[in-house]
C-alpha positions in Angstrom: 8.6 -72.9 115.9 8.5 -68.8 115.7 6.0 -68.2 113.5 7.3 -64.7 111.6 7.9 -64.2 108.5 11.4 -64.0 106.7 12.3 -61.7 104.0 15.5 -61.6 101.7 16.5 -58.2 100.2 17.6 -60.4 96.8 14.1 -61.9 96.2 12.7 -60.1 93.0 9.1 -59.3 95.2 10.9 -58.3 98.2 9.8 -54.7 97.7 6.0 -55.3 97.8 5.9 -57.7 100.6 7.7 -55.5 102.3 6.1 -52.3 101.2 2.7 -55.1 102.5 4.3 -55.7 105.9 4.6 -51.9 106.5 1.0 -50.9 105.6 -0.9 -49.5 108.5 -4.1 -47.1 107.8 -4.9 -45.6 111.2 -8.1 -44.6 110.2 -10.7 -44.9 112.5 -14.2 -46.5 110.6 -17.5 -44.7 110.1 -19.2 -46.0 113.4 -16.3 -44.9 115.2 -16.3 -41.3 113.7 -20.1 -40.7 114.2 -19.4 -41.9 117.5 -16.5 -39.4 118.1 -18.5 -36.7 116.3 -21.8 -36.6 118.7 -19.5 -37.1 121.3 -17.8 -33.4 119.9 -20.8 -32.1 119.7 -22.3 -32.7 123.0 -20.0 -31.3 124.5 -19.5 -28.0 122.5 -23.1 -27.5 123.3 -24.0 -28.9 126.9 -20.5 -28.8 128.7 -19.8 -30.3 132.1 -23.5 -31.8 131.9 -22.4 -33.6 129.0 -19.4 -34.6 130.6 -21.0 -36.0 133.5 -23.2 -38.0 131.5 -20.3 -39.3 129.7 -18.4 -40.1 132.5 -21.3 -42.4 133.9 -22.1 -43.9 130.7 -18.7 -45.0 129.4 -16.4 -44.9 133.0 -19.1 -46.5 134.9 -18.8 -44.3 138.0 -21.1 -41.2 139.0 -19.9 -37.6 139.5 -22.6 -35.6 141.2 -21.1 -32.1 140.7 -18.3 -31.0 137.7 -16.7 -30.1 140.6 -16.3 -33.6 141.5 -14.4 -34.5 137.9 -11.5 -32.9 139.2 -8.7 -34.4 141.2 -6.9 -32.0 143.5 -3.7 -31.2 144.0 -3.5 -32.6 147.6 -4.5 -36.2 146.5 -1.7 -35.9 143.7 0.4 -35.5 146.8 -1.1 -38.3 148.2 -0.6 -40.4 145.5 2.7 -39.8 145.6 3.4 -40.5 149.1 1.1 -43.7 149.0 3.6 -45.1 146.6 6.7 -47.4 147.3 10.3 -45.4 147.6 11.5 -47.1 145.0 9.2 -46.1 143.0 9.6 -42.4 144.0 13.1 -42.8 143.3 12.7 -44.3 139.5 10.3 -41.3 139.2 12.4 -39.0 140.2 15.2 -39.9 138.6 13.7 -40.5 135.3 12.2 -36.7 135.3 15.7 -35.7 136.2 16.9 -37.4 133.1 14.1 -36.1 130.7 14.4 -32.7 132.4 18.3 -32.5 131.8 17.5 -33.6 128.1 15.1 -31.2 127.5 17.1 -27.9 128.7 18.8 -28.6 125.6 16.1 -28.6 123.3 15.3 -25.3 124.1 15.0 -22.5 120.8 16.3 -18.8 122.3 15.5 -15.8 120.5 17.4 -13.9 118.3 18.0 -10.6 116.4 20.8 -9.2 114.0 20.6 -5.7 112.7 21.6 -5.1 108.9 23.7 -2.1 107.8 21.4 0.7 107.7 19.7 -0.1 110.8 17.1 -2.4 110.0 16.1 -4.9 112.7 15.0 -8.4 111.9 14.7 -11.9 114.3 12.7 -14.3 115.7 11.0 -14.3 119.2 10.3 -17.3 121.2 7.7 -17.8 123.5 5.5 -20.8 124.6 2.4 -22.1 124.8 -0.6 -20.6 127.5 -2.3 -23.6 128.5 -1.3 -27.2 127.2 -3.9 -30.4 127.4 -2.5 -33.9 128.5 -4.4 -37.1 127.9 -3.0 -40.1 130.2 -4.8 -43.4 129.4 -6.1 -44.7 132.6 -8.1 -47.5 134.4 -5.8 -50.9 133.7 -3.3 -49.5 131.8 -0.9 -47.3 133.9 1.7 -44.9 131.8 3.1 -43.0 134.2 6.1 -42.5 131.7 4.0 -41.3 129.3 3.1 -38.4 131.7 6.7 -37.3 132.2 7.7 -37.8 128.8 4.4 -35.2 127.8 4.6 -33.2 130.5 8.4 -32.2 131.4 8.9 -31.0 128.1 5.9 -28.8 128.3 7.2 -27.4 131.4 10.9 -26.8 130.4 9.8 -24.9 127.6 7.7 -22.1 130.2 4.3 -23.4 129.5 2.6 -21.6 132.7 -0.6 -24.2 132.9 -1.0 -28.3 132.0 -4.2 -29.7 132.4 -4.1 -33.4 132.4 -6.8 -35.6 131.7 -7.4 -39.3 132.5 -9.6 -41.6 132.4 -10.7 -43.6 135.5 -13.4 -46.8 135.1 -15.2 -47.4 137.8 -13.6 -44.4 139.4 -10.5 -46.2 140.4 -7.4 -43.6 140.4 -3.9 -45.2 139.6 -1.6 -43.6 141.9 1.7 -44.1 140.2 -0.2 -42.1 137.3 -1.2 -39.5 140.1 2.3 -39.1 141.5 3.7 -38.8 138.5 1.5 -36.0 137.4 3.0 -34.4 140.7 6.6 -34.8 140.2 6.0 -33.6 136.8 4.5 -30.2 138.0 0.8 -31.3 136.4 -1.1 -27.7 137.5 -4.7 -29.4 137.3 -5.9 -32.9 136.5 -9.2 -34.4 135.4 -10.8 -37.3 135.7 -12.4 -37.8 132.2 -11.2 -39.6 129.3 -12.0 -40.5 125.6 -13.6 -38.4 123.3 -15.1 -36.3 125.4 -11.9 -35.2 127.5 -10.5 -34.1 123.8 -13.3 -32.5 123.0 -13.5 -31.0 126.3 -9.7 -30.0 126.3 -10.3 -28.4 122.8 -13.5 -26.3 123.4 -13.3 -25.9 127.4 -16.5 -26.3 129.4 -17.5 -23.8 132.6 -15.2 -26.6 134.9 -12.7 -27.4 132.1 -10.4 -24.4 130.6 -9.8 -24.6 127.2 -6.5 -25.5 125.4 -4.1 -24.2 122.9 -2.5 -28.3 122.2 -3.4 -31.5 123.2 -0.6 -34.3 123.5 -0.4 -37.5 124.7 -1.5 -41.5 123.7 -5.2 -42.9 123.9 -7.0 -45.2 122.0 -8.8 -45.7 118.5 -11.8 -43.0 119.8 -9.1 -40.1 121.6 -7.0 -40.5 118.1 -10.2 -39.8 116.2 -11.4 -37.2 118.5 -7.5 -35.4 118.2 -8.2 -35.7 114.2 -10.9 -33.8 114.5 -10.1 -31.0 116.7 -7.3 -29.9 115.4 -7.3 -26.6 113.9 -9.7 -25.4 116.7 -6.1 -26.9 119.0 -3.0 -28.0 118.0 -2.0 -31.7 118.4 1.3 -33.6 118.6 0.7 -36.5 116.3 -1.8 -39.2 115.5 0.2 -41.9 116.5 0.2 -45.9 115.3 0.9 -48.9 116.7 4.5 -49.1 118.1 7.7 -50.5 116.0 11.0 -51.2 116.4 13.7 -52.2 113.4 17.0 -53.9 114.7 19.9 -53.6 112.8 22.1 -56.5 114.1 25.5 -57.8 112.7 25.0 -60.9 114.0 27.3 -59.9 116.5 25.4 -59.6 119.5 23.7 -62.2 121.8 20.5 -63.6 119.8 18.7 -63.7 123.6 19.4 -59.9 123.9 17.7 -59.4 120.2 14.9 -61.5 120.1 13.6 -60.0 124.1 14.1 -56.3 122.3 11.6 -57.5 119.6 9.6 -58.8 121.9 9.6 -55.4 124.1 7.5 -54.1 121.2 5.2 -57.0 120.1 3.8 -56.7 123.6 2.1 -53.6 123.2 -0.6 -55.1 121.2 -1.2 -57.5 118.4 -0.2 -54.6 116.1 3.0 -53.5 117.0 6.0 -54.2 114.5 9.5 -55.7 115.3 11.7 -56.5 112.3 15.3 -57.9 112.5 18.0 -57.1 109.8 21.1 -58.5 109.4 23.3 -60.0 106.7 24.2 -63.1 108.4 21.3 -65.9 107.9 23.1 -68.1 110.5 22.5 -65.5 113.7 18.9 -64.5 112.6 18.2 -68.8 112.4 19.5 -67.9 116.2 17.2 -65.2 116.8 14.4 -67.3 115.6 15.7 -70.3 117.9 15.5 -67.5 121.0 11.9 -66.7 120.0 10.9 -70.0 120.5 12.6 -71.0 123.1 11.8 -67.4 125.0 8.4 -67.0 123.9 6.4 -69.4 126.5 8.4 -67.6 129.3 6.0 -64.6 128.9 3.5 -63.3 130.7 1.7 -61.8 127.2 3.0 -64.3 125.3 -0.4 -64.1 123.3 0.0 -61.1 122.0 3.7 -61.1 121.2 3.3 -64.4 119.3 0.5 -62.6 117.4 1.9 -59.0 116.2 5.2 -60.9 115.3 3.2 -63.5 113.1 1.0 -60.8 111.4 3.7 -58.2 111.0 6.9 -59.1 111.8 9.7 -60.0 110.0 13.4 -61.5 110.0 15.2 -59.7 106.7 18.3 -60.8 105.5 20.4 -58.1 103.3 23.9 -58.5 101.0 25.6 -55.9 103.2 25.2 -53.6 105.9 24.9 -50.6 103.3 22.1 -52.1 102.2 20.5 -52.6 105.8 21.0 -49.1 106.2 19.0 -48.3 102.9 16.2 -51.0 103.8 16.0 -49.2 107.6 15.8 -46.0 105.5 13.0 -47.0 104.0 11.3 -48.3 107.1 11.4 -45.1 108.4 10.9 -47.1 111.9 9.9 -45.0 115.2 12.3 -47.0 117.4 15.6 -48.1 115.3 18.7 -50.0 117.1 21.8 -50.5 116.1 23.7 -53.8 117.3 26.9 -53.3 115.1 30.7 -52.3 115.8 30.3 -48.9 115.1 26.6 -47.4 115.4 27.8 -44.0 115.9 29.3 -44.3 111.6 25.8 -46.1 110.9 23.6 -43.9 112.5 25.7 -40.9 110.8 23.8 -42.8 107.8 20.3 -42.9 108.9 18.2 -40.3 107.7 14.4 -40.9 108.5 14.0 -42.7 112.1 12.2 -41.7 115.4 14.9 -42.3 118.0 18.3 -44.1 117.2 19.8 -46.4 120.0 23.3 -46.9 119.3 25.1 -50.0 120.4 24.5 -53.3 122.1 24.1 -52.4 125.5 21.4 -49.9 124.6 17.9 -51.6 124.9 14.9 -49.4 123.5 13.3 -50.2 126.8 15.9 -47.6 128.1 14.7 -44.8 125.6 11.2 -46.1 126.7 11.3 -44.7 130.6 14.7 -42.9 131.9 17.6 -42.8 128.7 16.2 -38.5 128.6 14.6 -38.4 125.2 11.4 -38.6 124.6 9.1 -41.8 123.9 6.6 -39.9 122.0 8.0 -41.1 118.6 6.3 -40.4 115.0 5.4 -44.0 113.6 3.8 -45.3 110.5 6.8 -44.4 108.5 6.0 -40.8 109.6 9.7 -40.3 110.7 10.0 -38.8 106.7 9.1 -36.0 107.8 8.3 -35.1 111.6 10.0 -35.7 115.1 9.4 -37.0 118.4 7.7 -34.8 120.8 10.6 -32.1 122.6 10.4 -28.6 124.1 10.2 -27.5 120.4 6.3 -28.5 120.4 5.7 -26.3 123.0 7.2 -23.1 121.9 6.0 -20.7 119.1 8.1 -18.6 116.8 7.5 -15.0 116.1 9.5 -13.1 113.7 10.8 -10.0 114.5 10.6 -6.9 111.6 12.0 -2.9 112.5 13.0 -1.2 109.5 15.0 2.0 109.7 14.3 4.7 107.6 16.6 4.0 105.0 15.8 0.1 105.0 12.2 1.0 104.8 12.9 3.2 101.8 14.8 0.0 100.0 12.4 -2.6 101.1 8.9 -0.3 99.9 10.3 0.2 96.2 11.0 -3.9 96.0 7.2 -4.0 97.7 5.8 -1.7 95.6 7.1 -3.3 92.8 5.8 -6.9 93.7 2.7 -5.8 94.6 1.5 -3.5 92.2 2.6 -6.9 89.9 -0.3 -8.6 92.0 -2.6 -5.8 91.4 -2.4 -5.4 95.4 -2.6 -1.5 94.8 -3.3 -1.1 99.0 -0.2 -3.1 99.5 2.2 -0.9 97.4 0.6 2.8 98.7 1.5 1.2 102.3 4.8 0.6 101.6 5.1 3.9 99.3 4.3 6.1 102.3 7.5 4.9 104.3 9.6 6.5 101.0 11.1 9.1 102.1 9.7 9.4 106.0 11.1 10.9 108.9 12.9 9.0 111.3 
């Protein structure tokens, strides 16, 4: 039998088991920060030495020269053409999806001009140089490199450097051609710690960043903590969820394989079921059983679903949608008649994915928007990763002469109130100027 637990919105301690089931503290521990911390440090201070000495010790492979830490843009093209056409073509068209969904994510700029003249707006421009971390070695994203890198692109950012890891200095290709379809301008191999730190501060063979985005483990999400403010970052990211909202309408096969797409990441990802009908989630359960020993990491699905997840029955789909609310979940589908009036409903979720026929898998690879979702309940307040992260806002001021005369007698006013006597002779002296 499934072993996951089951939840009832009518039991009086729902709440706290819930509120238990959610918990996730994605700090990293005090070995791991002193770790991440020398790792900061050699780098600031030795540079490419330090990442060659880093690259031996933890990759397992040895770079005689910087120069040989970076991966040219002729064996990206290699990569690419070393790799199956089927797998150019799922490449390809995935990037033309994400590209396509991107275009319209982009902020313009904008001006209006008041009565007597005055000028204000905002100007839009992006980024200089953006940093990508790609895990490598075994684990091969090479979604995770469109999803990072065509948004960075769309928005104008004129150079990405991509970093990745490579133990025992093994290069994945479908990571490599990826990085080329995506327009990648120069990669790196070097991971962990020291590629962040590397990224953030820059070294005589690496350039130095203004953001660093992308997935790595426990010691990358550590080393992103700690450089930002030097960089920008796009998130600190959890392990990965999904909520499924099901009226007990759907096939129970179709539900209990999308909570399994999740488990599988690792024994700490989250898939919960909601529905009101206690029959179909007994039916989901059933599929879990039965579907369970039919995959290949069966291990770690049976284990993320018995430490966190859950099958919660609700009165109502109102109260679904208030329990999913609360979840705040980074991937959230919607299995009901009408997701379009539900999701109209939903106010803190990561990506929404209305309707039966719409796996999360989709969203995952080719659907257009992006994968890089805010988790841990973060979805309260932030976004998934879009054009927008690349792009900074500057706001536009030209006062007239009139306007400046309006606007320096409510300065002076304020300031002199702050005892900011500077502030208010500035703004005094555009009283009465010539044009």
């Amino acid at each position: 039998m499934a072993d996951i637990t089951r939840l009832s919105a009518s039991d009086t301690d729902f709440q706290a088991r819930l509120d238990a089931l959610l918990a996730w503290e994605s700090v990293s521990d005090r070995a791991v920060n002193q770790t991440v911390e020398d790792i900061i440090a050699a780098v600031r201070e030795r540079g490419d030495a330090a990442l060659l000495e880093f690259t031996r010790r933890f990759d397992g492979w040895r770079a005689e020269t910087p120069a040989d830490l970076e991966i040219s843009p002729a064996r990206l093209a290699r990569a690419w053409n070393s790799i199956p056409a089927s797998w150019q073509a799922a490449l390809r068209n995935a990037a033309e999806r994400i590209r396509a969904y991107a275009e319209h994510q982009k902020l313009a700029s904008w001006t209006y001009t008041e009565d007597d003249g005055t000028l204000l707006g905002q100007q839009i421009t992006p980024l200089d140089r953006v940093g990508l971390y790609v895990p490598g070695g075994k684990a091969a994203y090479p979604s995770s490199v469109l999803m990072n890198a065509i948004p960075a692109k769309v928005a104008g950012v004129p150079e990405l450097i991509m970093v990745v890891p490579t133990p025992a200095g093994e290069l994945n290709d479908l990571v490599l051609a990826a990085a080329h379809e995506a327009g990648v301008d120069r990669v790196f191999a070097i991971g962990g710690a020291q590629a962040v730190a590397a990224l953030a501060w820059g070294s005589d063979s690496v350039p130095p960043v203004d953001k660093i985005v992308g997935p790595g483990n426990i010691y990358v999400a550590t080393a992103k903590r700690a450089v930002y403010g030097k960089v920008g970052i796009d998130m600190i990211a959890g392990p990965s969820e999904i909520l499924v909202i099901c009226d007990g309408q759907a096939d129970p096969d179709w539900i209990a394989m999308d909570l399994f797409s999740q488990a599988e990441h690792d024994e700490d990802a989250q898939s919960i079921l909601i529905s009101p009908d206690s029959a179909f989630l007994e039916q989901v359960e059933a599929s879990i059983d039965r579907l369970l020993p039919t995959m290949p990491r069966r291990e770690i699905i049976a284990t993320a679903l018995r430490v966190r997840g859950a099958l919660i029955r609700v009165a109502d789909m109102r109260q679904a949608v208030d329990v999913a609310n609360h979840i705040a979940p980074e991937h959230l589908e919607l299995s009901v008649s009408d997701p379009q009036a539900m999701a109209a409903r939903i106010r803190h979720a990561g990506a929404i994915f209305m309707g039966r026929y719409t796996a999360e898998a989709m969203g995952d690879y080719c659907a257009g928007p992006n994968h890089v979702l805010p988790t841990s309940r973060t979805a309260r307040f932030s976004s998934p990763l879009g054009v927008y992260d690349f792009q900074k806002r500057s706001s536009l001021i030209m006062a007239s002469p009139v306007g400046a005369a309006k606007m320096a007698e409510v300065a002076c006013v304020l300031a002199e109130g702050e005892g900011l006597i500077a502030h208010a002779e500035s703004a005094r002296y555009r009283i009465g100027g010539d044009e």
